[in-house]
C-alpha positions as CSV (number, residue, x, y, z in Angstrom):
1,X,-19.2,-69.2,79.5
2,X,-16.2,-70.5,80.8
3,X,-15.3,-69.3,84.5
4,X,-12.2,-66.5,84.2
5,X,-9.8,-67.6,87.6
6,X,-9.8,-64.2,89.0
7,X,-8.1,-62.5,92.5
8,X,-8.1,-59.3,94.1
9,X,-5.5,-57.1,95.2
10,X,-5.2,-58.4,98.7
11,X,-4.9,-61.9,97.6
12,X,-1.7,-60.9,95.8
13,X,1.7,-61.8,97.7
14,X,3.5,-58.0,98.4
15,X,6.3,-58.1,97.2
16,X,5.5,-60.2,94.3
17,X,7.3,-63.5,94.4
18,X,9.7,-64.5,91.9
19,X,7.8,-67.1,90.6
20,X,4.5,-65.3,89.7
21,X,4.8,-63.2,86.8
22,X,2.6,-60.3,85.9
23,X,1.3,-59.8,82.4
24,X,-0.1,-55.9,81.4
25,X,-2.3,-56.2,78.1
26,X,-3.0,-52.3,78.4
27,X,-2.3,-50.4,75.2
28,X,1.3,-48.0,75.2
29,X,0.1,-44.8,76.4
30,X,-1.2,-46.5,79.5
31,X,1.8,-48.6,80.4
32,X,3.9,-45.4,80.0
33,X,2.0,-44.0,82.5
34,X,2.3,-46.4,85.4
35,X,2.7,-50.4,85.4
36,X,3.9,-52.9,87.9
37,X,7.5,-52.9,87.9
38,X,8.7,-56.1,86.3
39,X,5.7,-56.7,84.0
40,X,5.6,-58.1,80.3
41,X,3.8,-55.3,78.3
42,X,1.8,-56.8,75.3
43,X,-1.3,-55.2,74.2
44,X,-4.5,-57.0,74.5
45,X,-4.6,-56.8,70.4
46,X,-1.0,-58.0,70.1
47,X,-1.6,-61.5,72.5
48,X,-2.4,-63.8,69.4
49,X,0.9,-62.6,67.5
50,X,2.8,-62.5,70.8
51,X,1.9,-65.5,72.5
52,X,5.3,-66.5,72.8
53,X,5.9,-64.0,74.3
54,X,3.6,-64.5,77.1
55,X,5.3,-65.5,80.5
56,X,6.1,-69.3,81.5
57,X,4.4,-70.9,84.7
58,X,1.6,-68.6,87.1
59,X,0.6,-64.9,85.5
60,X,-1.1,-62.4,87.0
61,X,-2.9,-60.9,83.9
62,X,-3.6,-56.6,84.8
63,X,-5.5,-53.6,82.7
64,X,-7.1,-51.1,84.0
65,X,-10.4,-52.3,85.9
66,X,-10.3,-55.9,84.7
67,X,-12.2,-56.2,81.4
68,X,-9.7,-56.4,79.2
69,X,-7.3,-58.8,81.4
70,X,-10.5,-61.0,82.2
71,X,-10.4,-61.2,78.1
72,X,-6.9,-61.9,78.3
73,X,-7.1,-64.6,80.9
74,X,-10.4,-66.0,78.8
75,X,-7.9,-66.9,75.8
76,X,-4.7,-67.7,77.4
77,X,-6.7,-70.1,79.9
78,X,-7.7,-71.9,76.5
79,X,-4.0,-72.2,75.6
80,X,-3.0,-73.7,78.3
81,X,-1.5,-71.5,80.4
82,X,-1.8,-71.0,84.0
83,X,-2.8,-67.3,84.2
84,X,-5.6,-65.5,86.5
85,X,-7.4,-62.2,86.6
86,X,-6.6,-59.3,88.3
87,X,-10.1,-58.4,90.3
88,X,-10.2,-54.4,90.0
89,X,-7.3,-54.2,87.9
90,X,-4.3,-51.3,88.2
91,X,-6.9,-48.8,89.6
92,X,-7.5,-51.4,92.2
93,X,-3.3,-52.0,93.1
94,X,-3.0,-48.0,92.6
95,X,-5.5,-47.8,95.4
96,X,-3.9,-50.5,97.6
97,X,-0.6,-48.5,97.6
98,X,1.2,-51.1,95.9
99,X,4.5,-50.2,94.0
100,X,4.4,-48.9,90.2
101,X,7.0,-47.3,88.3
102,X,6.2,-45.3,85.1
103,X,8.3,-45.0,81.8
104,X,7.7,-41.6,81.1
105,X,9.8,-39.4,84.0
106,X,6.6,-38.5,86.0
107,X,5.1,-40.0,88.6
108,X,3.9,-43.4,88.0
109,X,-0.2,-42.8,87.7
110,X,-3.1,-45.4,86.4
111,X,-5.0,-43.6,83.5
C-alpha cells in the first residue's frame, strides 16, 4: 500500500496561499452546502474523466472526513501530481473555524 501524503488542519497556512490550491472531490449536494472558498469541485467519480481539470502545482485534496480525498490523493499521487490529504477532512476545517462559503444562500455548513 502506498503511503497517502496526508496533513491536518493546523498544518494548513490560514489564509491559504496563492500557490496551494484546494481540490473538493465531495459529490454536489455536499459542496452546495459549504466548501472552501476557492476550491475546484470534481466529484471523486468524475477525477478520471476530469483529470485535466485537476489543479497545476501543490493541492490540498478535501471530503468530508478524509476517506474519499485519501482515495483521491491515492490516484492523483500515481499521476504525478503533487497533491496531499486533508487529515479530518471539512468536518475537521469546519471545527477549526476556518472560512467556507456555501452555494446555496444559507449558511455555509459541512454535511
Amino acid at each position: 500500500m502506498t503511503q497517502i501524503p496526508t496533513v491536518a488542519v493546523a498544518g494548513v497556512p490560514d489564509p491559504l496561499p496563492e500557490a496551494l490550491a484546494v481540490l473538493d472531490v465531495r459529490e454536489p449536494a455536499e459542496w452546495h452546502a459549504g466548501h472552501i472558498d476557492g476550491a475546484v469541485h470534481i466529484p471523486l467519480g468524475e477525477l478520471g474523466e476530469r483529470l485535466a481539470e485537476v489543479p497545476e502545482g501543490q493541492t490540498v485534496v478535501v471530503c468530508k472526513v478524509g476517506g474519499r480525498s485519501g482515495q483521491a490523493v491515492g490516484w492523483l499521487a500515481q499521476q504525478g501530481l503533487d497533491v496531499v490529504n486533508l487529515d479530518g477532512g471539512m468536518l475537521d476545517w469546519q471545527a477549526a473555524g476556518r472560512p467556507m462559503v456555501s452555494e446555496n444562500g444559507q449558511p455555509p455548513q459541512v454535511l
